[in-house]
C-alpha positions as CSV (number, residue, x, y, z in Angstrom):
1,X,-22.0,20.1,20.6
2,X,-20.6,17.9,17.7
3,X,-22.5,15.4,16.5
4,X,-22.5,12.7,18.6
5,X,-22.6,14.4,22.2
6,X,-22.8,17.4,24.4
7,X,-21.8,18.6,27.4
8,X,-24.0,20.7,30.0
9,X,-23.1,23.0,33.1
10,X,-24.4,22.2,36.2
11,X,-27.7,23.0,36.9
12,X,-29.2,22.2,33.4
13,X,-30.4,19.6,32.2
14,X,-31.4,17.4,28.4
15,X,-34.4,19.9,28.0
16,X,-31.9,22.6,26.9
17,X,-30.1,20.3,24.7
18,X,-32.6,21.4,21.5
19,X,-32.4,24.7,22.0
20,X,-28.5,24.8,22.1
21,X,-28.4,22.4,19.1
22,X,-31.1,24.9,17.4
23,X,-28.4,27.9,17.8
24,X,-25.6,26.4,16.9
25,X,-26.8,24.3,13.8
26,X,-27.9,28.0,12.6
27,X,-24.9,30.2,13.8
28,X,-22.3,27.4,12.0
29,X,-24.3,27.2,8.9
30,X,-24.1,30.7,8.7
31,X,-20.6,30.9,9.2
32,X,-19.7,27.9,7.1
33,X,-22.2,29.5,4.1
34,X,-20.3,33.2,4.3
35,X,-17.2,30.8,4.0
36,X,-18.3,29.8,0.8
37,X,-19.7,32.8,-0.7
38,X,-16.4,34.8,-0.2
39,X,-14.1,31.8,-0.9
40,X,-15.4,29.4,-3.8
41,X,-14.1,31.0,-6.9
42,X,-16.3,30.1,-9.7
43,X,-15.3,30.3,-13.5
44,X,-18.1,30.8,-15.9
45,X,-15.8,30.8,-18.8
46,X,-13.2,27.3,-19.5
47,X,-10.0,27.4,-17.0
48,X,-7.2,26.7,-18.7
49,X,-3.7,25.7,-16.8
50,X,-0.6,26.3,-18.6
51,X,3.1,24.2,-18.3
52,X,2.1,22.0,-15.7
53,X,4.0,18.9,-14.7
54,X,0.7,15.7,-14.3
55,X,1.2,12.8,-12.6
56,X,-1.2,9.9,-14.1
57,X,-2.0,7.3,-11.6
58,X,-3.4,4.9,-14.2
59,X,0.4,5.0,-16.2
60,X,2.5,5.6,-13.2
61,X,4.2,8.5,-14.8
62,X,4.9,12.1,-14.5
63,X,3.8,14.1,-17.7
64,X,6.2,17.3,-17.5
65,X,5.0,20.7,-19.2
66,X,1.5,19.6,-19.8
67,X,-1.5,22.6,-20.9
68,X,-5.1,21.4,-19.2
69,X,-8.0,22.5,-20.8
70,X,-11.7,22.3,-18.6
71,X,-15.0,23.0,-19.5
72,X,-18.0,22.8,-18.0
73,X,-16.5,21.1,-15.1
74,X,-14.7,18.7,-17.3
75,X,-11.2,17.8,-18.4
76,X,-11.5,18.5,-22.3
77,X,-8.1,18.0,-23.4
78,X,-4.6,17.5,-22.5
79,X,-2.0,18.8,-24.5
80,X,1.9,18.8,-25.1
81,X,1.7,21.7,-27.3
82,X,0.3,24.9,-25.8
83,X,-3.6,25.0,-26.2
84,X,-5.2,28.3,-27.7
85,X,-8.6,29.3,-25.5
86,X,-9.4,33.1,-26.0
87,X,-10.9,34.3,-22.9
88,X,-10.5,31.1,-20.5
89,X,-9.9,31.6,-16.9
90,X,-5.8,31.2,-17.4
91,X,-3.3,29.6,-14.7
92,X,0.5,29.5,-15.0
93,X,1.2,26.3,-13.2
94,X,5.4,26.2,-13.9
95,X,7.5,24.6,-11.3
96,X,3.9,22.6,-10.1
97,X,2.2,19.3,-9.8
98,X,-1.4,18.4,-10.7
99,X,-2.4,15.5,-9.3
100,X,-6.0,13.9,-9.5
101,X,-8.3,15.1,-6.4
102,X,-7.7,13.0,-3.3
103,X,-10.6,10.8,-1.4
104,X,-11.2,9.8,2.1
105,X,-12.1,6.9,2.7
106,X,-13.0,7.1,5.8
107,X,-15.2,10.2,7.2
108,X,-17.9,10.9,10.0
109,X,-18.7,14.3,8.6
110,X,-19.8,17.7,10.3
111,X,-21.1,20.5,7.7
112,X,-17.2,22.3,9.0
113,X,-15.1,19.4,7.8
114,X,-15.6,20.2,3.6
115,X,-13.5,23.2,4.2
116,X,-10.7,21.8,6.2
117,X,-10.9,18.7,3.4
118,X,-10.8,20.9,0.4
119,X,-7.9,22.5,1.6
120,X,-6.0,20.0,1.9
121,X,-7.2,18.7,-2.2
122,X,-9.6,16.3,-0.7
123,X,-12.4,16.4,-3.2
124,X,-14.5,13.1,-2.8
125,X,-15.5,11.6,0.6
126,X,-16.4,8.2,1.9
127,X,-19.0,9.1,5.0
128,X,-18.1,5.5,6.9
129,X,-20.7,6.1,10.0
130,X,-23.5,8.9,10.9
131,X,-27.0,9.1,11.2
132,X,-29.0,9.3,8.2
133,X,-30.7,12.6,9.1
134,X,-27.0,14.3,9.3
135,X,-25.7,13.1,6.2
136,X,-28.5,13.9,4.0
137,X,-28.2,17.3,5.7
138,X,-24.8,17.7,4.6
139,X,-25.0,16.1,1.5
140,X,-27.6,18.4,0.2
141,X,-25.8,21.4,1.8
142,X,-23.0,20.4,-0.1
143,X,-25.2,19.7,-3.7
144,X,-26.3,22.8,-3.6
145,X,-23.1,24.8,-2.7
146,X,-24.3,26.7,0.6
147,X,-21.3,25.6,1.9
148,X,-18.2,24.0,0.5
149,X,-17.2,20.0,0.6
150,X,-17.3,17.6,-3.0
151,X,-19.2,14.8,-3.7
152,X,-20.1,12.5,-0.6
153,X,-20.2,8.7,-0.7
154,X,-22.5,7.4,2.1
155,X,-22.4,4.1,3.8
156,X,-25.4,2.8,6.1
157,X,-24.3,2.1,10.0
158,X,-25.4,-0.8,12.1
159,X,-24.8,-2.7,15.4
160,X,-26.3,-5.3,17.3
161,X,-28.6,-4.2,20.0
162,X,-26.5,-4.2,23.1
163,X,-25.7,-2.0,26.3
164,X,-22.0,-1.6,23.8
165,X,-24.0,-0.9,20.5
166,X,-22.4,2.0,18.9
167,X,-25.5,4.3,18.1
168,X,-24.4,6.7,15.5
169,X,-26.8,4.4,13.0
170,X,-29.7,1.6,13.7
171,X,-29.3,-1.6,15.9
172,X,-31.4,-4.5,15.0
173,X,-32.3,-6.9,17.7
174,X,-32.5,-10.1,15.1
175,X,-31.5,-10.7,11.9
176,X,-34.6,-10.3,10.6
177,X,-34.4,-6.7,11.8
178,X,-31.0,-6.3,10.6
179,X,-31.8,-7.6,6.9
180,X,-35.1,-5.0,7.1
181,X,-32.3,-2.1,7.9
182,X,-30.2,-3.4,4.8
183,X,-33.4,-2.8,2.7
184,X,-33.9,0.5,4.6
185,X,-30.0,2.1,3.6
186,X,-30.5,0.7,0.2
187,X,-33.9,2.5,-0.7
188,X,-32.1,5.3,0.0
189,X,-29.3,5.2,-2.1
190,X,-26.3,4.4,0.7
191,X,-23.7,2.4,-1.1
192,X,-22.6,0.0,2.0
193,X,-23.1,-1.2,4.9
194,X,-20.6,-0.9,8.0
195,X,-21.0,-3.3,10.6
196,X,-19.7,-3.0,14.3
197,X,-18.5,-4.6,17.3
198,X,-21.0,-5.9,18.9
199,X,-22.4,-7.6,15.1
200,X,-23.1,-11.8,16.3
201,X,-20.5,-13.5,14.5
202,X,-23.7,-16.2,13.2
203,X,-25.3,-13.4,11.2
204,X,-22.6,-12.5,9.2
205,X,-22.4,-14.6,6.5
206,X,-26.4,-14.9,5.9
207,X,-26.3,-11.0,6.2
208,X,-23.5,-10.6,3.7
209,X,-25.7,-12.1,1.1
210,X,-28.7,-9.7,1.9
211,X,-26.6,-7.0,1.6
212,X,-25.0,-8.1,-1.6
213,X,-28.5,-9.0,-3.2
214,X,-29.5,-5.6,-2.3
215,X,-26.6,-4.3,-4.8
216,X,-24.2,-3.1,-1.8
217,X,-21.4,-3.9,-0.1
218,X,-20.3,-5.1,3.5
219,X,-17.6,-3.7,5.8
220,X,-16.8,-2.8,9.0
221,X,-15.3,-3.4,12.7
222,X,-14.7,-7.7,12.9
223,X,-17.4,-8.8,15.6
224,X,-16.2,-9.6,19.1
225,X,-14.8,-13.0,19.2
226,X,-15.0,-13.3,15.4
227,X,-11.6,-13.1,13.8
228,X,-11.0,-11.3,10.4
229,X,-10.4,-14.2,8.3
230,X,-13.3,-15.5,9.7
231,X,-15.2,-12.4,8.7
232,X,-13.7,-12.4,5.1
233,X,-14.8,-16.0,4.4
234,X,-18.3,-15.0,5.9
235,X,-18.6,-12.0,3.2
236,X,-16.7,-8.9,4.2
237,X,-16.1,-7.1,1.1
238,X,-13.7,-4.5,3.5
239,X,-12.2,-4.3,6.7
240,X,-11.9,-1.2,8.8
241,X,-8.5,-0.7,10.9
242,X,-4.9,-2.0,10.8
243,X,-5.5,-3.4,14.1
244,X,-8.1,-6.5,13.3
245,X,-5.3,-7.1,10.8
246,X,-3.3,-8.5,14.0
247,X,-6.3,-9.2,16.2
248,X,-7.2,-12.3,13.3
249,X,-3.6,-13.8,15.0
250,X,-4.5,-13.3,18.6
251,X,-7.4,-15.3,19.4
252,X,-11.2,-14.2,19.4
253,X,-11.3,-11.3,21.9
254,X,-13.7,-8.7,22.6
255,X,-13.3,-6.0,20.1
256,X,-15.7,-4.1,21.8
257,X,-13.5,-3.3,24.9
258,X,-10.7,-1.7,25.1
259,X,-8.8,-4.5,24.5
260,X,-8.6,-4.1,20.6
261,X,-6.1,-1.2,21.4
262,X,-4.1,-2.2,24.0
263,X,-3.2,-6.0,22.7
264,X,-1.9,-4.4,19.7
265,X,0.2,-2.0,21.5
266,X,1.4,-4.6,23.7
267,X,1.7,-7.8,21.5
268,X,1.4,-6.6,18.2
269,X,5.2,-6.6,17.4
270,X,5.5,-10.1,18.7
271,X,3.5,-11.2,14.9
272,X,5.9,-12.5,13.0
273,X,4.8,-10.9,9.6
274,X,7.4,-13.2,7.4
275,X,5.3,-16.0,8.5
276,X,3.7,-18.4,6.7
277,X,0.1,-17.8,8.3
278,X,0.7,-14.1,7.8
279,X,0.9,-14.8,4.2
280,X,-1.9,-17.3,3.3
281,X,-3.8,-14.4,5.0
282,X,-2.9,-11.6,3.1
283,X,-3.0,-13.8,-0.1
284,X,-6.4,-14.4,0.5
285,X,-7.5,-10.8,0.7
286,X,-6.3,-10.4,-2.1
287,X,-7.2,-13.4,-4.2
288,X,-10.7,-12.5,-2.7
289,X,-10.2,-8.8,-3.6
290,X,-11.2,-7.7,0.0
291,X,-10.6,-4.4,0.8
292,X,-8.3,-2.8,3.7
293,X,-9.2,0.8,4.9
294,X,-6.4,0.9,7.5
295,X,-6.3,4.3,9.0
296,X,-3.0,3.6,10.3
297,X,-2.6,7.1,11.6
298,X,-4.9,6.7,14.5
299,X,-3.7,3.9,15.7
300,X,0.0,4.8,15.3
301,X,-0.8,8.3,17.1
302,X,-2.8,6.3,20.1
303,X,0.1,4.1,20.6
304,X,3.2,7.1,20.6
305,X,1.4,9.5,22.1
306,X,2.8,10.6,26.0
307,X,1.8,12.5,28.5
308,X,2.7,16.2,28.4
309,X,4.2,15.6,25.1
310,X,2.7,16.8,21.6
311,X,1.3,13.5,19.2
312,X,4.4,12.8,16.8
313,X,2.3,12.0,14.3
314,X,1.1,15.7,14.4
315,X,3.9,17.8,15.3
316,X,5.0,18.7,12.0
317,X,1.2,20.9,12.0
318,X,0.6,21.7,15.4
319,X,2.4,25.1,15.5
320,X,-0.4,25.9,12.4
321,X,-3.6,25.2,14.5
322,X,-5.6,27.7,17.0
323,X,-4.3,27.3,20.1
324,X,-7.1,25.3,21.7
325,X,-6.8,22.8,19.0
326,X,-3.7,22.4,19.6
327,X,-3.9,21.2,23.5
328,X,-5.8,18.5,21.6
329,X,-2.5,17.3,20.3
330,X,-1.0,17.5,23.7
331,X,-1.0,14.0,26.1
332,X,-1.4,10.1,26.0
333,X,-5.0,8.7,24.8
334,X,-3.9,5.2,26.7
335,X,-2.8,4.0,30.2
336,X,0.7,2.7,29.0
337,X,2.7,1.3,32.1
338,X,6.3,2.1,31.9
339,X,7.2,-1.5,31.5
340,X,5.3,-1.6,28.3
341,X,6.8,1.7,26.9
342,X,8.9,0.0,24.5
343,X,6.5,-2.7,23.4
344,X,4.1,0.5,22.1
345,X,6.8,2.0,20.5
346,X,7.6,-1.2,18.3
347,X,4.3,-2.1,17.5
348,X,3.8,1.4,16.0
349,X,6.7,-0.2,14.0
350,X,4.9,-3.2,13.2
351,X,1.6,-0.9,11.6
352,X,3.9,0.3,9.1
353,X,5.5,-3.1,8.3
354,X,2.2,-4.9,8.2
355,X,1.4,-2.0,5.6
356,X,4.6,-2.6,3.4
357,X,3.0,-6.6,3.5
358,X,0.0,-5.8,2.6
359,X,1.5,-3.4,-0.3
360,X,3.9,-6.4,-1.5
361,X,0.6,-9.2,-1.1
362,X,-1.5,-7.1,-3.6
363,X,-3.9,-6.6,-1.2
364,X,-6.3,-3.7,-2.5
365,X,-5.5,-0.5,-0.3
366,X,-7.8,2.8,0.6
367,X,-6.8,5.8,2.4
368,X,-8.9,6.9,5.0
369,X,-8.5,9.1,7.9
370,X,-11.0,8.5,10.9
371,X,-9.4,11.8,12.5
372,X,-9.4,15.4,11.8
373,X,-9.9,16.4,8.8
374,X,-7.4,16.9,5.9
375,X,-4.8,16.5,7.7
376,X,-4.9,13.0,9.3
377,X,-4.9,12.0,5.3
378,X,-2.3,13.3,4.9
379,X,-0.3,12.2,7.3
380,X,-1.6,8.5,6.4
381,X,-0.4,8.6,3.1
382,X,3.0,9.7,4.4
383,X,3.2,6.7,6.8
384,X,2.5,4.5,3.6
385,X,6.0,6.4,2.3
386,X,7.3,5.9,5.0
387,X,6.7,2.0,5.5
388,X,8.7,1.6,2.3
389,X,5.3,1.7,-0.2
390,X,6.4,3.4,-3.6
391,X,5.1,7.2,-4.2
392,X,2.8,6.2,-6.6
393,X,1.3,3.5,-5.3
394,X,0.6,5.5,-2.1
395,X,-1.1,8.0,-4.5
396,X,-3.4,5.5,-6.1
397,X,-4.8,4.6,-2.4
398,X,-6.1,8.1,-2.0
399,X,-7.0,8.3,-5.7
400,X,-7.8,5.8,-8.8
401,X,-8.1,3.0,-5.8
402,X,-11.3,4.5,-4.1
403,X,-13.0,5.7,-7.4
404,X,-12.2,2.0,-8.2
405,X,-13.5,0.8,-5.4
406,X,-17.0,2.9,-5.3
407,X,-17.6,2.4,-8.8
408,X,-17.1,6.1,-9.8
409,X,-13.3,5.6,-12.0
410,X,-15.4,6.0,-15.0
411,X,-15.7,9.9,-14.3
412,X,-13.2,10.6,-11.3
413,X,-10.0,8.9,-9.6
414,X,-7.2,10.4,-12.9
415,X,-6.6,13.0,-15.1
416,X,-8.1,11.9,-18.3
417,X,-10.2,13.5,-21.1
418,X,-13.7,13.1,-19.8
419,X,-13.3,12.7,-16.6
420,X,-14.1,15.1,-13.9
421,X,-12.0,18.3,-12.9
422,X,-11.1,17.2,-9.9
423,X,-7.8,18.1,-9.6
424,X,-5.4,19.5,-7.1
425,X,-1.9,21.8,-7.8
426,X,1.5,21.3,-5.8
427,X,4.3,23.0,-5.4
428,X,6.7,20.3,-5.9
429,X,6.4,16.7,-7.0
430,X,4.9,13.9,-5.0
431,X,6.6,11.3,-6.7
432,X,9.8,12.0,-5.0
433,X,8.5,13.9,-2.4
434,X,5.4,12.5,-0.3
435,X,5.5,15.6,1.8
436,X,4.6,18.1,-1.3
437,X,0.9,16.9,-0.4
438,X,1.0,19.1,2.2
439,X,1.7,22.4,0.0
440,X,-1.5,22.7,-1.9
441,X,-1.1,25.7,-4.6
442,X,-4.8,25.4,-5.9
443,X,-7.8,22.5,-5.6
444,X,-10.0,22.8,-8.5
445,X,-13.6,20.9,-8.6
446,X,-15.2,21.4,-11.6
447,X,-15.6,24.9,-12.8
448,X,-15.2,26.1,-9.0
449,X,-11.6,27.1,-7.8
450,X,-10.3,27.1,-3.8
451,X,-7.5,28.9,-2.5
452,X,-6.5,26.6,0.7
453,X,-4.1,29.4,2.2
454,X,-7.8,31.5,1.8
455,X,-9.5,28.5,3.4
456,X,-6.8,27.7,6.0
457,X,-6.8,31.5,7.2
458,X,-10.4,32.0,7.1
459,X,-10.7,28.8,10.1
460,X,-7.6,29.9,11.7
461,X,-4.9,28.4,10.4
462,X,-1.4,29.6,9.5
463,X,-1.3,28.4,5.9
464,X,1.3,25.8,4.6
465,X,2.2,27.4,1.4
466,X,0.8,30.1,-1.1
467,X,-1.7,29.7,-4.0
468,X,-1.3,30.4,-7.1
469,X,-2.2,33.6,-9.0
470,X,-5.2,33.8,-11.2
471,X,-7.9,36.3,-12.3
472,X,-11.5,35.3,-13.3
473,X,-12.7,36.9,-16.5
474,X,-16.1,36.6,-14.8
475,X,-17.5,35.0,-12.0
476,X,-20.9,33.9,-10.3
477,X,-21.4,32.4,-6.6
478,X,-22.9,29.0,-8.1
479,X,-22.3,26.6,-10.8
480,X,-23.6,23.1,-11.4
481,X,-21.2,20.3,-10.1
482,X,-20.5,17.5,-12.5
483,X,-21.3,13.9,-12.3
């Protein structure tokens, strides 16, 4: 069982379900805790890291043979000149990349997934849909460092009351209800709100105002037969998806079927995107300053993806994965007739163009992944690259953008005096190459120091690259995260 459902043999039935969820809830934890305990390398003493080349986000620029100085979880200072710190925790960084600790946007967490995300230099996380009791469960697993994953950004789910409700939140049967559910997430310190399909397209805009008098803000799936610049005008602060980019273009359809796929994988490179509708749309996201959190990945995989072949969007990792993962990888996710083999394959085209237009329109950007861990955002910030959006500017998605965006850049998103050490070390230089993302040397948050070939190897996975070398002048299993 993971999360959301479970499957039974024959011959049992729901009353076993607790039981089984009792065990395994306790046999992961205590997997996922001895993970920890072995692996989170903590530095009592400052770290310092030596000749390393920094890209700032905020500038644009690569610093080369920069010294990085942290205490207390902290940047302290950054330095040109080599910086003196008798008995620091010391890190020889030549010929590597430090690069502020990436976010995900967009996250339905399990307790596993902070490994797998740390790995790969993910530090902060947006948790975009779950119910309350398993958020708080992970968030305060992850507070208190019994098992590894950074700080956690949580928004509130909903849906209307329907046989199609998605019910990984609440669903309200009024807007009454739904307004008394706003109040709910907001005593409880969610940030947002994400809507759903089956959301009546009348109680948007009333509900938008609830939500922002309650000090949050309002994204999500656009409501069946409600189209996404109708959404925008009604008070969506964010969109989910790449594909209710297109929908807004196609008519009001029924975004709870199936049909949201399949019309964009049919129809979706028929959009002109040099039009002039096109752009008096994008304009006005971003004259409005509405975010998109297009997990282009998913929707790029679902519409490539064949039968008996392995996901393209994948293939580069597969060989790295258990084997039963990998079968995961293996197959088509849609029906796609043979006459409508090419259409797919040039609307897969048309995600990454529509990206480049957003890019060019100003429209405000987020990287989120929606798949598995780590590596699906990865692979979405190298289909930015690839559609043509500059290194940098990809980088800011997954980095200043979202701190920006959650209201947390004051202490996180760049590498500045001040801010958090949330920091992650590459062999090789983003900048020019988008794929050096994937070789992760060392991930660093705060005073506490991961190893992701130690990480990858101890879930199974062949790691993509070797860490770096250091030695702790002493060491203890917990230290205090920094805010």
């Amino acid at each position: 069982m993971r999360g959301w459902f479970a499957i039974l043999r024959k011959g049992w039935d729901k009353s076993h379900l607790e039981e089984l969820k009792t065990r395994q809830v306790a046999a992961a934890d205590q997997y996922l805790q001895g993970i920890a305990k072995k692996h989170t390398h903590t530095s009592i003493q400052p770290i310092l890291i030596s000749n390393v080349n920094l890209v700032d986000v905020e500038s644009g620029k690569l610093q080369r043979q920069q010294h990085v100085l942290i205490k207390d979880g902290k940047i302290a200072k950054i330095s040109k000149k080599p910086i003196k710190a008798n008995g620091a925790t010391t890190i020889d960084a030549r010929n590597h990349t430090l690069i502020p600790g990436l976010w995900d946007m967009h996250a339905h967490l399990s307790p596993t997934d902070g490994v797998l995300n740390m790995a790969a230099g993910i530090v902060n996380v947006r948790d975009i849909g779950n119910t309350h009791e398993s958020i708080m469960r992970i968030e305060g697993m992850f507070e208190s460092e019994q098992i590894i994953g950074g700080d956690l950004f949580r928004a509130g789910f909903m849906d209307r009351e329907s046989e199609n409700a998605m019910r990984m939140g609440k669903t309200a049967d009024s807007l009454e209800e739904a307004k008394d559910i706003v109040e709910w997430y907001a005593d409880r310190g969610y940030q947002q709100i994400k809507t759903y399909s089956s959301m009546e397209p009348e109680w948007i805009a009333p509900l938008a105002k609830h939500i922002h008098e309650n000090g949050m803000r309002l994204s999500g799936h656009i409501p069946a037969f409600m189209t996404a610049e109708e959404a925008v005008d009604a008070g969506f602060d964010e969109i989910q998806h790449i594909n209710m980019l297109f929908l807004n273009f196609m008519g009001k359809i029924d975004t709870r079927k199936r049909l949201r796929f399949t019309e964009i994988g049919e129809h979706a490179h028929e959009l002109d995107l040099d039009s002039k509708k096109v752009a008096a749309f994008l304009d006005k996201l971003a004259k409005k300053g509405t975010v998109v959190d297009a997990t282009t990945t998913v929707f790029s995989s679902m519409l490539l993806r064949q039968p008996g072949k392995v996901d393209p969007e994948f293939a580069d990792i597969t060989d790295h994965l258990p084997v039963n993962i990998q079968r995961a990888f293996i197959g088509a996710e849609l029906d796609v007739k043979p006459e409508h083999r090419d259409d797919y394959d040039l609307s897969a085209e048309a995600l990454l163009a529509m990206m480049l237009k957003l890019h060019e329109h100003k429209v405000t950007m987020v990287a989120g992944s929606d798949g598995i861990p780590g590596f699906t955002l990865l692979r979405e910030l190298e289909l930015y690259a690839k559609a043509g959006i500059p290194n940098i500017d990809v980088l800011r998605t997954a980095t200043l953008v979202p701190a920006q965006v959650m209201g947390a850049d004051e202490y996180t998103g760049s590498i500045a005096v001040g801010k958090n050490a949330d920091l992650v070390l590459l062999e090789g230089n983003p900048l020019e190459d988008i794929t050096a993302l994937r070789r992760t040397a060392l991930v660093l948050e705060g005073q506490n120091m991961y190893r992701p070939d130690e990480l990858y190897t101890a879930l199974g996975i062949k790691p993509f690259h070797p860490s770096v070398p250091f030695e702790l002048n002493n060491t203890t299993t917990v230290a205090a995260k920094s805010q």
